[in-house]
Backbone as a ProteinNet text record, in pm:
[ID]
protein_1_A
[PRIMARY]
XXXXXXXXXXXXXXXXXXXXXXXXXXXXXXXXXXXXXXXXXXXXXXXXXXXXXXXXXXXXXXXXXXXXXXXXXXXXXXXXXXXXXXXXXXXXXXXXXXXXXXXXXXXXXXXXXXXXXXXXXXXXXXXXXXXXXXXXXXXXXXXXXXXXXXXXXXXXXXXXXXXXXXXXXXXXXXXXXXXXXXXXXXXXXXXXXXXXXXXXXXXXXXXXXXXXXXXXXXXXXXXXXXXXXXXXXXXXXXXXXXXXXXXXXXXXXXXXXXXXX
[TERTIARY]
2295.1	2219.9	2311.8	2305.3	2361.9	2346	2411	2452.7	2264.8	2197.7	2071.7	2011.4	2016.1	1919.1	1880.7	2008.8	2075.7	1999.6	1989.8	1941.2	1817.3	1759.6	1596.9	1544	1648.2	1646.5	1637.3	1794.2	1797.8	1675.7	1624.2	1531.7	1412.4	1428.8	1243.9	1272.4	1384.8	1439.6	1391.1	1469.6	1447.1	1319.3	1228.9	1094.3	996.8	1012.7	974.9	1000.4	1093.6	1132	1065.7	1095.2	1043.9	883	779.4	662	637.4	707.9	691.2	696	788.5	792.5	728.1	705.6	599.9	460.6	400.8	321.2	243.3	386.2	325.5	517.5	461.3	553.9	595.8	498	514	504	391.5	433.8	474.9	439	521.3	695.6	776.6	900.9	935.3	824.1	897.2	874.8	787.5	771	886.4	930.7	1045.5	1183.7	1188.7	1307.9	1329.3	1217.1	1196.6	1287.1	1157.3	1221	1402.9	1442.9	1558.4	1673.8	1601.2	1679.6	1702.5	1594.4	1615.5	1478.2	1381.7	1235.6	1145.5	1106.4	988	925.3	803.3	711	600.6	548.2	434.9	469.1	599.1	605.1	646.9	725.9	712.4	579.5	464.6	367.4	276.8	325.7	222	299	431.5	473.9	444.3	460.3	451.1	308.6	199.5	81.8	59.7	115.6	145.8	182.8	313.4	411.8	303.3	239.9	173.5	26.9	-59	-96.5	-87.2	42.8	55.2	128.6	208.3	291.1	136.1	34.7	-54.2	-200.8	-154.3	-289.6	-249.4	-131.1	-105.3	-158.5	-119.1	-214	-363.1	-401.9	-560.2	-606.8	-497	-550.7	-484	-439.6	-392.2	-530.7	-534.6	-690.5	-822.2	-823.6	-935.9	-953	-836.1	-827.2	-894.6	-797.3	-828.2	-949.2	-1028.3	-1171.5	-1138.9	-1049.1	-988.7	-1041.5	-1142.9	-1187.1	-1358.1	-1361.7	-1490.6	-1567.2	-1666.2	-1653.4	-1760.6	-1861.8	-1932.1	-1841.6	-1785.3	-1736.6	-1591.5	-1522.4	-1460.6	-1578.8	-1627.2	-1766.8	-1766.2	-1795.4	-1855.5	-1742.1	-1640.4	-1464.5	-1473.9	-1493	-1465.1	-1520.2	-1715.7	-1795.8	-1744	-1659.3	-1571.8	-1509.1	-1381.3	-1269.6	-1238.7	-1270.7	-1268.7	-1284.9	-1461.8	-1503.1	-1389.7	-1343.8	-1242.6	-1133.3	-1056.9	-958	-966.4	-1055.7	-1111.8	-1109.4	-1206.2	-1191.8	-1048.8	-969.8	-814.6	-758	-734.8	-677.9	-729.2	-842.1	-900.8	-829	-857.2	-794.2	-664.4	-520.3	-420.3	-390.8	-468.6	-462.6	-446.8	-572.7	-561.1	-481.9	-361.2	-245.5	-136.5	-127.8	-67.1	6.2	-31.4	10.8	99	108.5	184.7	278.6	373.9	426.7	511.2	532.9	613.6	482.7	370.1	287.8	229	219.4	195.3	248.8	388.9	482.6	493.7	470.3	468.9	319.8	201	64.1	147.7	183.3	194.9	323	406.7	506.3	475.9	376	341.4	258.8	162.5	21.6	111.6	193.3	329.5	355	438	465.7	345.3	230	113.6	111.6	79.7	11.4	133.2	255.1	374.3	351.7	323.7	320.5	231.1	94.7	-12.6	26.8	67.6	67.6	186	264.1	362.9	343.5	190.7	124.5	30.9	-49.6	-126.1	4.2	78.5	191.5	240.8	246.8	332.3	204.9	50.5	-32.4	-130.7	-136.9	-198.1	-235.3	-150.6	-174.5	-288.8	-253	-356.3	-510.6	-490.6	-622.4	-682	-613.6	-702.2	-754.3	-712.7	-739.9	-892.2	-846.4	-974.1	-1058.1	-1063.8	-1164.5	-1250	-1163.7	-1254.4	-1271.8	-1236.9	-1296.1	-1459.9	-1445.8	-1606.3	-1658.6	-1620	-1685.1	-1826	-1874.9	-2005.8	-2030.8	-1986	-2132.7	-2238.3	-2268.3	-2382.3	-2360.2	-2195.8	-2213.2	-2204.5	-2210.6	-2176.5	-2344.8	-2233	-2339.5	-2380.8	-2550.1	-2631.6	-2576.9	-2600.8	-2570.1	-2548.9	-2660	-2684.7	-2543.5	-2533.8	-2440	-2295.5	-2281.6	-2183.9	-2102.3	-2183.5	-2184.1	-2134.4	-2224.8	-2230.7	-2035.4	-2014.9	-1865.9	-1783	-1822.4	-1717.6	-1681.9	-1808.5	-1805.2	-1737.7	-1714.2	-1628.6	-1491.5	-1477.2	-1386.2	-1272	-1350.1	-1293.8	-1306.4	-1331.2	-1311.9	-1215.1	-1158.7	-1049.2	-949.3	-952	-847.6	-804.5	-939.2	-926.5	-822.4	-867	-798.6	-649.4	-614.3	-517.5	-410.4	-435	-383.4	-346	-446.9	-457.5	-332	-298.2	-214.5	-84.9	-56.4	46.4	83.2	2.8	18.1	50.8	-10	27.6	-163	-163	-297	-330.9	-327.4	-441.7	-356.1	-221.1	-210.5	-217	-129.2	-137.6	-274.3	-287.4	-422	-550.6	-527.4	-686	-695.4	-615.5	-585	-636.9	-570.4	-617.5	-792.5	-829.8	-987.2	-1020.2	-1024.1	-1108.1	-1108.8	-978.3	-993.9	-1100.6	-1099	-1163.7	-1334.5	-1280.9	-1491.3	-1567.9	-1482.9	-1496.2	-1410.1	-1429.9	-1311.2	-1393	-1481.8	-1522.6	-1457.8	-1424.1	-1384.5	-1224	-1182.1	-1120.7	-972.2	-821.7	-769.6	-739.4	-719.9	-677.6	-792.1	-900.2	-1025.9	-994.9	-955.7	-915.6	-846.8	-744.9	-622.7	-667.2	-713.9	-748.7	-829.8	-934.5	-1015.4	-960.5	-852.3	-785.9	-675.5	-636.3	-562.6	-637.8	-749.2	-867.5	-916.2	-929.4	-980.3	-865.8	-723.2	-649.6	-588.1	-607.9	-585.7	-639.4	-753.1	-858.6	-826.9	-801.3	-797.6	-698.2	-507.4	-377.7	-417.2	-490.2	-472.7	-498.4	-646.1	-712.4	-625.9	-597.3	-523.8	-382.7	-339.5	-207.7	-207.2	-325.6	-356.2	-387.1	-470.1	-510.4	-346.3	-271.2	-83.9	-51	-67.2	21.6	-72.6	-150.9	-262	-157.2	-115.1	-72.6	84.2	134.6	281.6	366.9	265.1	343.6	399.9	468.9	492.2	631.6	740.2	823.7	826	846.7	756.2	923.7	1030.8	1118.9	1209.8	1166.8	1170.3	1075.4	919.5	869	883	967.5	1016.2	1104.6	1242.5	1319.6	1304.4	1234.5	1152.9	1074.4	1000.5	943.9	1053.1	1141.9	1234	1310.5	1326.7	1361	1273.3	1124.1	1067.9	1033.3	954.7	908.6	978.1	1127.3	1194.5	1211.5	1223.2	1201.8	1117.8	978.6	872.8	866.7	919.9	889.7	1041.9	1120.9	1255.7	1165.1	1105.9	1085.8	955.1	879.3	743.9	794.4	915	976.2	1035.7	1068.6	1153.8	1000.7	861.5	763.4	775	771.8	790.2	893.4	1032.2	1137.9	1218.5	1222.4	1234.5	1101.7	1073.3	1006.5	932.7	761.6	668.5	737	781.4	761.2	896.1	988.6	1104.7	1068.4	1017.7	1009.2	918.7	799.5	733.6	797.4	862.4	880.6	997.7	1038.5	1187.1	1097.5	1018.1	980.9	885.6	815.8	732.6	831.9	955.3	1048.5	1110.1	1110.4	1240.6	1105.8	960.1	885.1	841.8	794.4	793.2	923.3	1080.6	1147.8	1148.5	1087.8	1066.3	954	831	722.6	736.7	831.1	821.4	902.3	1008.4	1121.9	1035.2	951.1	834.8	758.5	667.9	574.6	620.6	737.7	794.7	924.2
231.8	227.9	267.3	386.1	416.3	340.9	374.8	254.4	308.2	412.5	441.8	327.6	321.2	236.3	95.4	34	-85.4	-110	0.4	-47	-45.3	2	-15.3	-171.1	-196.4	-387.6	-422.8	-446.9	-519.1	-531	-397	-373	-482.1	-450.4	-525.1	-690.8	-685.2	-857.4	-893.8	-807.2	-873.1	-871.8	-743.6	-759.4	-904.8	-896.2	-1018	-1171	-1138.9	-1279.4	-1320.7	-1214.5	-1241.4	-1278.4	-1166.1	-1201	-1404.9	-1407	-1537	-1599.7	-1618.7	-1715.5	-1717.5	-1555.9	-1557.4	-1540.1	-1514.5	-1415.1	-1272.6	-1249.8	-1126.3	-988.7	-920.7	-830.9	-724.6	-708.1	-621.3	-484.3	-389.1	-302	-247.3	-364	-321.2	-335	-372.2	-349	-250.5	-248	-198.8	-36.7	40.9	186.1	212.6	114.6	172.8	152.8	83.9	63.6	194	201.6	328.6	467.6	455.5	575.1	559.9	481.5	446.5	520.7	502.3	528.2	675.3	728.5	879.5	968.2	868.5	907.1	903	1087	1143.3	1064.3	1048.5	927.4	950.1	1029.5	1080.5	1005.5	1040.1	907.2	834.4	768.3	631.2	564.5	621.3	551.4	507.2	646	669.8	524.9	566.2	423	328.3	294.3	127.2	98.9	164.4	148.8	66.2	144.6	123.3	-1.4	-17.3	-173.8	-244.8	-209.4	-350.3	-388.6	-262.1	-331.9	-384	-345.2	-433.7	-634.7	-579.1	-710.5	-828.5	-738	-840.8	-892.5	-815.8	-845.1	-949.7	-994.5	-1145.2	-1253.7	-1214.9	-1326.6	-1361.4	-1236.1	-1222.9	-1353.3	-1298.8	-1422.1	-1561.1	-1606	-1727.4	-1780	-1706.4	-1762.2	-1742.6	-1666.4	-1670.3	-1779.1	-1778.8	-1945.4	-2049.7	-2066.4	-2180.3	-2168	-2072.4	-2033.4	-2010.9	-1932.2	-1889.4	-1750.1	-1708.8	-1591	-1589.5	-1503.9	-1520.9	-1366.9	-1313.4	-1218.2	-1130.9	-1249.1	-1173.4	-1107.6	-1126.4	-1094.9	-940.1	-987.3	-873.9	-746.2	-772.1	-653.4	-623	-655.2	-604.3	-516.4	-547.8	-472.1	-380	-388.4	-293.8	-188	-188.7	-108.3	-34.6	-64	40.2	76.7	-0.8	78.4	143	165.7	260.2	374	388.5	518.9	593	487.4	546.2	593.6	481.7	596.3	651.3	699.8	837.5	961.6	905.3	1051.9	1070.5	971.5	975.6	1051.8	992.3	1125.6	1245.6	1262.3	1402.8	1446.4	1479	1462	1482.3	1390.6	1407.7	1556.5	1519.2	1638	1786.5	1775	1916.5	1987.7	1893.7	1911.4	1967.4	1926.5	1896.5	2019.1	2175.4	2254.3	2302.5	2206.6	2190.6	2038.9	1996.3	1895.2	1835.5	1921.6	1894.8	1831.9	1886.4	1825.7	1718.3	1675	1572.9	1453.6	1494.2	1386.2	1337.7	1400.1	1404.3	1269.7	1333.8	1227.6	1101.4	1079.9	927.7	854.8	950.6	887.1	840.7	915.4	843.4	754.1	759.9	663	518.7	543.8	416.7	361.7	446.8	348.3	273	319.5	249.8	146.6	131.8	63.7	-39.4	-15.7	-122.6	-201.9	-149	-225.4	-280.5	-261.7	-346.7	-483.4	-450.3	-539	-679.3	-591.2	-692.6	-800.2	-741	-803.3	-894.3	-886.9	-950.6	-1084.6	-1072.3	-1177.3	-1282.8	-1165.8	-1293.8	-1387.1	-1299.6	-1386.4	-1439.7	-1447.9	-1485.4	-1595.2	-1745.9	-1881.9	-1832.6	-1806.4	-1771.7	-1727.9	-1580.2	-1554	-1653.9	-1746.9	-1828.6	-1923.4	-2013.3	-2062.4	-2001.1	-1911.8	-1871	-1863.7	-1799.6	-1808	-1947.3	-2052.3	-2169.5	-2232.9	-2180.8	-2268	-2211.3	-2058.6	-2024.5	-1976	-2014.1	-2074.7	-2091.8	-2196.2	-2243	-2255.6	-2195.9	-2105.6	-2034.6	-2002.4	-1886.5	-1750.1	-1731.6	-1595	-1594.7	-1690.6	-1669.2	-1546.5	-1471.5	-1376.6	-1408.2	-1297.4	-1319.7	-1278.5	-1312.3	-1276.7	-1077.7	-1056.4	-906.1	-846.7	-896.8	-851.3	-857.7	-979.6	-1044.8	-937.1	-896	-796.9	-661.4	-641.2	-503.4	-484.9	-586.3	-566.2	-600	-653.7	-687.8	-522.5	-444.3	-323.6	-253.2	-248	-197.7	-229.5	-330.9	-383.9	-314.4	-333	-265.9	-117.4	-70.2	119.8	139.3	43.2	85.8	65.1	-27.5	-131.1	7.8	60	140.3	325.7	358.8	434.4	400.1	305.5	247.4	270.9	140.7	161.5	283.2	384.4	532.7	587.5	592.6	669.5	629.1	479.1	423.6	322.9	248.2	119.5	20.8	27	-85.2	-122.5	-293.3	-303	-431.9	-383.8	-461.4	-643.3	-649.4	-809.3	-855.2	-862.6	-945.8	-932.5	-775.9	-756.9	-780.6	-720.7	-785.7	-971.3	-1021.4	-1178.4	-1199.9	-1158.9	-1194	-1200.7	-1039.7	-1009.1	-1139.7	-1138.9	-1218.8	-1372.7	-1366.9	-1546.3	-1525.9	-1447.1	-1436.6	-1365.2	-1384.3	-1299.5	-1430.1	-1450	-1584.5	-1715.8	-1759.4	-1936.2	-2019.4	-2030.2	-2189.2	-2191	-2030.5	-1993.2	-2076.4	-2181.8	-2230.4	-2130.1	-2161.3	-2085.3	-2010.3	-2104.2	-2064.7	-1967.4	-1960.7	-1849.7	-1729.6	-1728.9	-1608.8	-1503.6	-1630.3	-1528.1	-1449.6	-1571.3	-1525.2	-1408.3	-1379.2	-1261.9	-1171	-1156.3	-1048.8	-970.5	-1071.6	-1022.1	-939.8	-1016.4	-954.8	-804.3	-790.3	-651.1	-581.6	-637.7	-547	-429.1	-570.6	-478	-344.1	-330	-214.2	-107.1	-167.3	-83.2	17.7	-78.9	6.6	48	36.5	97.1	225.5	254	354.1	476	380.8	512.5	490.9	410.3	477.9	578.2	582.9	668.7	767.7	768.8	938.9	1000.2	954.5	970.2	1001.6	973.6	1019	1148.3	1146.3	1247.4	1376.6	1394.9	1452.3	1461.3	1418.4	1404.7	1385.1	1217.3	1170	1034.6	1018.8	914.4	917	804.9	852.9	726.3	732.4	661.3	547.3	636.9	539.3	439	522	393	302.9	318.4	151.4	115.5	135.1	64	-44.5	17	-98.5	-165.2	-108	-205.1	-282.4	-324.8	-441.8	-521.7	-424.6	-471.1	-623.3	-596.5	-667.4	-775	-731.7	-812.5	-903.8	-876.1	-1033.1	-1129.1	-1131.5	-1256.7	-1291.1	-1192.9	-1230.9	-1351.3	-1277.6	-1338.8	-1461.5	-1513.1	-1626	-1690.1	-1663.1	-1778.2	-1784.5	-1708.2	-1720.3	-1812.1	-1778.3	-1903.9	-2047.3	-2055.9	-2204.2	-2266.3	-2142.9	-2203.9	-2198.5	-2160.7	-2200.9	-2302.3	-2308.9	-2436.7	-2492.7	-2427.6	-2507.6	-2446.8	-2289.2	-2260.4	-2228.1	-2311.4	-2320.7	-2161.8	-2193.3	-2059.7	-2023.1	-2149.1	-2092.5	-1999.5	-1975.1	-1877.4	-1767.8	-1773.7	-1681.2	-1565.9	-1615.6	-1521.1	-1432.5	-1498.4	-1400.4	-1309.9	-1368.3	-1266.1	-1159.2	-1203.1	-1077.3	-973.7	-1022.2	-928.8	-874.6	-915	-815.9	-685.1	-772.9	-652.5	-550.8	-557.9	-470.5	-405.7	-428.3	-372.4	-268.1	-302.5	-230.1	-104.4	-123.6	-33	87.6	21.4	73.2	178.3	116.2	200.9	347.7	264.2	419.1	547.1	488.6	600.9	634.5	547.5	627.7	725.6	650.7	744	782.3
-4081.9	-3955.8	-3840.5	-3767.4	-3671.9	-3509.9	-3432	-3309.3	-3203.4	-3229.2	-3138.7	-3246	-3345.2	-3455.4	-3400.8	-3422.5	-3374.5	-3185.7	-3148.1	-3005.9	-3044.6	-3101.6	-3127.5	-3178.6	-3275.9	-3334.6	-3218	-3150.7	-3021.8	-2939.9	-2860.6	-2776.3	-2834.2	-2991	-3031.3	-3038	-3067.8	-3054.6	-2915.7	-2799.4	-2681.2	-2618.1	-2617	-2632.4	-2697	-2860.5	-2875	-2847.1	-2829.8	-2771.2	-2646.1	-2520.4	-2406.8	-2414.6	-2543.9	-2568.8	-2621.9	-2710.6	-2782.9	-2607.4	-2543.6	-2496.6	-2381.4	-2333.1	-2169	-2264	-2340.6	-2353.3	-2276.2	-2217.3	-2166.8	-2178.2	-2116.6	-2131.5	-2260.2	-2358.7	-2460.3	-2417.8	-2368.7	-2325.7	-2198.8	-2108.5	-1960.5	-1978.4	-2082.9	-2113.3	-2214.5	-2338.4	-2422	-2400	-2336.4	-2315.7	-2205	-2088.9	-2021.6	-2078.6	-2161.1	-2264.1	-2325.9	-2391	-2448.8	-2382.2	-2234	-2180.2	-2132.8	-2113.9	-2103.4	-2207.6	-2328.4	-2428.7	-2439.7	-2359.5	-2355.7	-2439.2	-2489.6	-2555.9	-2483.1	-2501.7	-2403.5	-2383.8	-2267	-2218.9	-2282.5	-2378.4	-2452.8	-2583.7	-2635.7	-2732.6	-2743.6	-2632.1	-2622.6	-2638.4	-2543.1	-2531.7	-2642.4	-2739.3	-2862.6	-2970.9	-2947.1	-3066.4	-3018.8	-2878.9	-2848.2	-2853.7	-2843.7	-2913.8	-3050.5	-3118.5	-3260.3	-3293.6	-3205.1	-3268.1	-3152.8	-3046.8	-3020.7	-3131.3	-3172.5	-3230.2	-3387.5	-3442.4	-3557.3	-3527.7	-3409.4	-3369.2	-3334.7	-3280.2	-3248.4	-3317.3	-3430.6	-3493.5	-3624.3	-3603	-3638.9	-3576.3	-3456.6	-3337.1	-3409.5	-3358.3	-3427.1	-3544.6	-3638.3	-3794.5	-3683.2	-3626.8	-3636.1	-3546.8	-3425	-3319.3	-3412.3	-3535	-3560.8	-3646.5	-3712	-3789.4	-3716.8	-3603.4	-3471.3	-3394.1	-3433.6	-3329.4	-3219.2	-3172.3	-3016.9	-3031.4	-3035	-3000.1	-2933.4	-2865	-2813.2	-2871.3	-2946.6	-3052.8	-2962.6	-2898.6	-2815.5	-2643.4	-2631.4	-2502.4	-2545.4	-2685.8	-2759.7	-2792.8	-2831.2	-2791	-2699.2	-2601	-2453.8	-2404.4	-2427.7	-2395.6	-2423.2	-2603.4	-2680.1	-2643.9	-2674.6	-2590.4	-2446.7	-2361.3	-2282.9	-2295	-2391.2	-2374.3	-2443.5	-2608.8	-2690.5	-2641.1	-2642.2	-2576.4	-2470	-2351.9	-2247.8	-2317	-2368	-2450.6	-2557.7	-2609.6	-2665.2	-2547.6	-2488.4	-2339.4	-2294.6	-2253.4	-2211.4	-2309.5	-2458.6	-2554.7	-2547.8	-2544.9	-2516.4	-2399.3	-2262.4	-2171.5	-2208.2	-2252.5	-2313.9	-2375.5	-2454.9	-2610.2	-2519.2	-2372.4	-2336.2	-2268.4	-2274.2	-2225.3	-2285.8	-2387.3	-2514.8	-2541.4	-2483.3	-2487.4	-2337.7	-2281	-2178.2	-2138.1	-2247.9	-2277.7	-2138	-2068	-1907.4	-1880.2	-1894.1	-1774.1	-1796	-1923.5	-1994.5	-2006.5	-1997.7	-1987.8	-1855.2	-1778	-1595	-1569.1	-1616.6	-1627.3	-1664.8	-1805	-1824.6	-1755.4	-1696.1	-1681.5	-1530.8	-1440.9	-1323.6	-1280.6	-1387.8	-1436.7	-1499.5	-1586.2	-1603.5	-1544.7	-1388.6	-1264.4	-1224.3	-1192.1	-1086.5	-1198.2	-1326.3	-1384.8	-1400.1	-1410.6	-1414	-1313.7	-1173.9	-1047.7	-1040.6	-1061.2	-1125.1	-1197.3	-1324	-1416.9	-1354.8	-1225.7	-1182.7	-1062	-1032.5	-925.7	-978.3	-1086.9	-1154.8	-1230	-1270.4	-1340.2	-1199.2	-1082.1	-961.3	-923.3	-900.9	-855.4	-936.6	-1063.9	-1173	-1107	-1098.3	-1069.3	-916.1	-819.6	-697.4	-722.1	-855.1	-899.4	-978.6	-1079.3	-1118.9	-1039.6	-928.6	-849.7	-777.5	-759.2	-678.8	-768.6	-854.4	-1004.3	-1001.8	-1018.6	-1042.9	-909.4	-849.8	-671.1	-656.9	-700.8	-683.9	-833.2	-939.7	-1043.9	-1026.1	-981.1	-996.5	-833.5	-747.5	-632.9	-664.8	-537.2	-559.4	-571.7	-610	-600.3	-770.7	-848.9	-1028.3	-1042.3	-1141	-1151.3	-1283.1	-1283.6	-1434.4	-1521.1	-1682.8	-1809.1	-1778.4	-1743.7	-1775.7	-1683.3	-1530.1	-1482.4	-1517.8	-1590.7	-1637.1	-1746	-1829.6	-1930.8	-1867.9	-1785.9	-1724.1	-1676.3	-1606.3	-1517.6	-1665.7	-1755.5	-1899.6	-1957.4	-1947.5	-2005.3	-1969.1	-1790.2	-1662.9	-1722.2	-1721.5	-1720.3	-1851.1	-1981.5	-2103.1	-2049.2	-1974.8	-1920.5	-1831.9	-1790.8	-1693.4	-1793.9	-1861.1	-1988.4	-2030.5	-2146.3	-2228	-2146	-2047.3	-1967.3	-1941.4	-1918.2	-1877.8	-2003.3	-2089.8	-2237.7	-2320.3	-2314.6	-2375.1	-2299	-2136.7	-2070.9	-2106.7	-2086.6	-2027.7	-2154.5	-2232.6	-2347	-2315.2	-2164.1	-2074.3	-2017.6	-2009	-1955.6	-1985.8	-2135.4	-2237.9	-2209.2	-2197.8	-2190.3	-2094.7	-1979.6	-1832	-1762.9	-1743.2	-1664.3	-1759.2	-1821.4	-1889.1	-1939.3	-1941.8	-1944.1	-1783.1	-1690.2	-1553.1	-1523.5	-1574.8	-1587.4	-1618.4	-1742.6	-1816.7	-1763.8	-1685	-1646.1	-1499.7	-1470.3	-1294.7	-1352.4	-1456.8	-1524	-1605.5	-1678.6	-1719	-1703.3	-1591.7	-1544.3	-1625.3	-1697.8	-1758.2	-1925.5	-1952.1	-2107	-2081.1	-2193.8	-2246.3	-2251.4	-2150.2	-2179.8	-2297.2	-2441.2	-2562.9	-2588.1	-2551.8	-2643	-2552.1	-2431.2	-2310.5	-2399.7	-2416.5	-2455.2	-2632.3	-2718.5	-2853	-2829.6	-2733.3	-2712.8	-2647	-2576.1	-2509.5	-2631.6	-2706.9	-2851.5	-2940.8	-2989.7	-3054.5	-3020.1	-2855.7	-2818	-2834.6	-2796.9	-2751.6	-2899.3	-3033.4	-3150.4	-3218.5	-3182.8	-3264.5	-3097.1	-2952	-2838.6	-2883	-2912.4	-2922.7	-3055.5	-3160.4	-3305	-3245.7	-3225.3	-3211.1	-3116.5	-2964.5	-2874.5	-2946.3	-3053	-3115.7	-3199.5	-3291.3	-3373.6	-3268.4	-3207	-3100.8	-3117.5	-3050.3	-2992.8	-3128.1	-3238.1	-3337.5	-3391.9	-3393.1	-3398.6	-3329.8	-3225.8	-3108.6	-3154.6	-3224.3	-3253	-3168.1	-3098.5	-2989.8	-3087.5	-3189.9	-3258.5	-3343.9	-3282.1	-3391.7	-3493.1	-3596.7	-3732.4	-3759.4	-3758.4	-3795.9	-3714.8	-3543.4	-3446.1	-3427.4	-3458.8	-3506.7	-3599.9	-3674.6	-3835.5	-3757.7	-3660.8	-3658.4	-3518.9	-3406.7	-3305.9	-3411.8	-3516.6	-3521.6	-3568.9	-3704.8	-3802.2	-3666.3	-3557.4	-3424.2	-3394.3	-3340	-3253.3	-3360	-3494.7	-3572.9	-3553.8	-3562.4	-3533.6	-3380.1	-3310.2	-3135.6	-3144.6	-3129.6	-3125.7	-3159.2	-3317.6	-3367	-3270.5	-3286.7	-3172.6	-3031.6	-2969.9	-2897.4	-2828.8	-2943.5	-2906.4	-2934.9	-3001	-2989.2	-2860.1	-2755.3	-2678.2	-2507.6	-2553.9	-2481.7	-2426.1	-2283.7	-2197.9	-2148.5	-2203.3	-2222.7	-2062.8	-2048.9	-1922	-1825.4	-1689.5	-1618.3	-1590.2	-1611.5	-1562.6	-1446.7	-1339.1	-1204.3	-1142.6	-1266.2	-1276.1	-1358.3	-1485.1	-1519.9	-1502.1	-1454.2	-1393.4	-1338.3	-1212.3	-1083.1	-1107.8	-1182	-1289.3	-1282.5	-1396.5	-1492.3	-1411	-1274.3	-1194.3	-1138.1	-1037	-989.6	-1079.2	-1176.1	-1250.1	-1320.5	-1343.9	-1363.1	-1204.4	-1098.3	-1016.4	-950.5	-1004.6	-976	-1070.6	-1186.3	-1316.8	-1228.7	-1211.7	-1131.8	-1039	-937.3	-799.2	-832.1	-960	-969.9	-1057.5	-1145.9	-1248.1	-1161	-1080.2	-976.5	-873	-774.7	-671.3	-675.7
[MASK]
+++++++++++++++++++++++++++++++++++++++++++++++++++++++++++++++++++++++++++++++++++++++++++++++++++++++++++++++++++++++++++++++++++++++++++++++++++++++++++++++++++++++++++++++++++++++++++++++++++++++++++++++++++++++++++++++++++++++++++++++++++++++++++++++++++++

């Protein structure tokens, strides 16, 4: 195993770990790691697809064990965001013969969506708050509407994810708590796992489709993160949310501003 190899373990070690223990940060770190390392932003995006959704469709069996999934509301996602990133690979693909310009799309769609995802992590606690303060007013909307903005909701996801392989955890965790505040955190999250697996399969497969995929750097990024992950959901709780958050939104917003501008 040569010394680029060895950074790929590392990287997936430190990735998973940070996942086990924030649950967030899988691909808002691991695609700029990536690019770091010196791998085009077309496949970075296409592998970290990949390793997120095999890393997370473990999750999947454990919440479905535990009934932490909500199957009707994973529908309603799905129903957007597939379709979206289907159109996004398309879109992609017609590029594809112009690899500068391609790489240029995700790598600036990366920044916005990094800075996103770093604004949604600092004010998470604020948005939920507000979530359940107007919970049960008059502005709670009907079933039908309810659905309608779930569908929205999986179309920006699905766009998002397809470009960047960034989306599907912090921000769509945020969605779902401010769409649904009475859903039980543990079923939030089991249903944001649930969508997010068949979301990254599919726009990972589009990306490798595209020979945006390199096959033997997600061999040893996971060969890394499985054990991250598991040290790391042990040490849950042990250093304070109200540090690690704001860590982890600075040092992604400084990621953000440098890919976007």
């Amino acid at each position: 195993m040569d010394f680029g190899n060895i950074g790929f373990v590392v990287a997936g070690l430190l990735v998973g770990f940070i996942v086990g223990m924030t649950g967030v940060g899988g691909g808002s770190l691991m695609t700029p790691i990536l690019l770091w390392f010196g791998i085009n932003p077309a496949t970075a995006v296409g592998t970290d697809l990949l390793y997120a959704a095999i890393t997370k469709s473990g999750g999947v069996l454990v919440h479905k064990k535990n009934d932490n999934i909500d199957w009707g509301i994973t529908g309603w996602l799905t129903l957007g965001s597939v379709p979206a990133a289907g159109l996004t690979l398309w879109f992609l693909s017609s590029l594809h013969t112009a690899p500068d310009a391609m790489n240029s799309v995700i790598k600036q769609a990366l920044g916005f969506v990094l800075l996103l995802t770093a604004l949604a992590i600092f004010f998470k606690q604020r948005l939920l708050a507000f979530a359940h303060r107007h919970a049960g007013d008059h502005y709670r909307l009907s079933d039908k509407s309810l659905n309608t903005l779930t569908v929205v909701t999986g179309v920006v996801l699905g766009v998002m994810v397809a470009l960047t392989s960034i989306g599907a955890g912090a921000l769509g965790t945020v969605a779902l708590f401010i769409l649904y505040p009475f859903l039980d955190t543990r079923r939030l999250v089991g249903t944001e796992i649930a969508h997010a697996v068949p979301l990254t399969l599919i726009a990972g497969l589009g990306h490798a489709s595209m020979g945006n995929m390199n096959w033997s750097m997600l061999g040893f990024l996971l060969m890394g993160s499985l054990p991250g992950i598991y040290m790391g959901s042990h040490l849950t709780g042990r250093v304070p949310d109200s540090i690690l958050r704001p860590c982890l939104a600075v040092m992604l917003i400084a990621i953000g501003y440098k890919l976007a501008f």
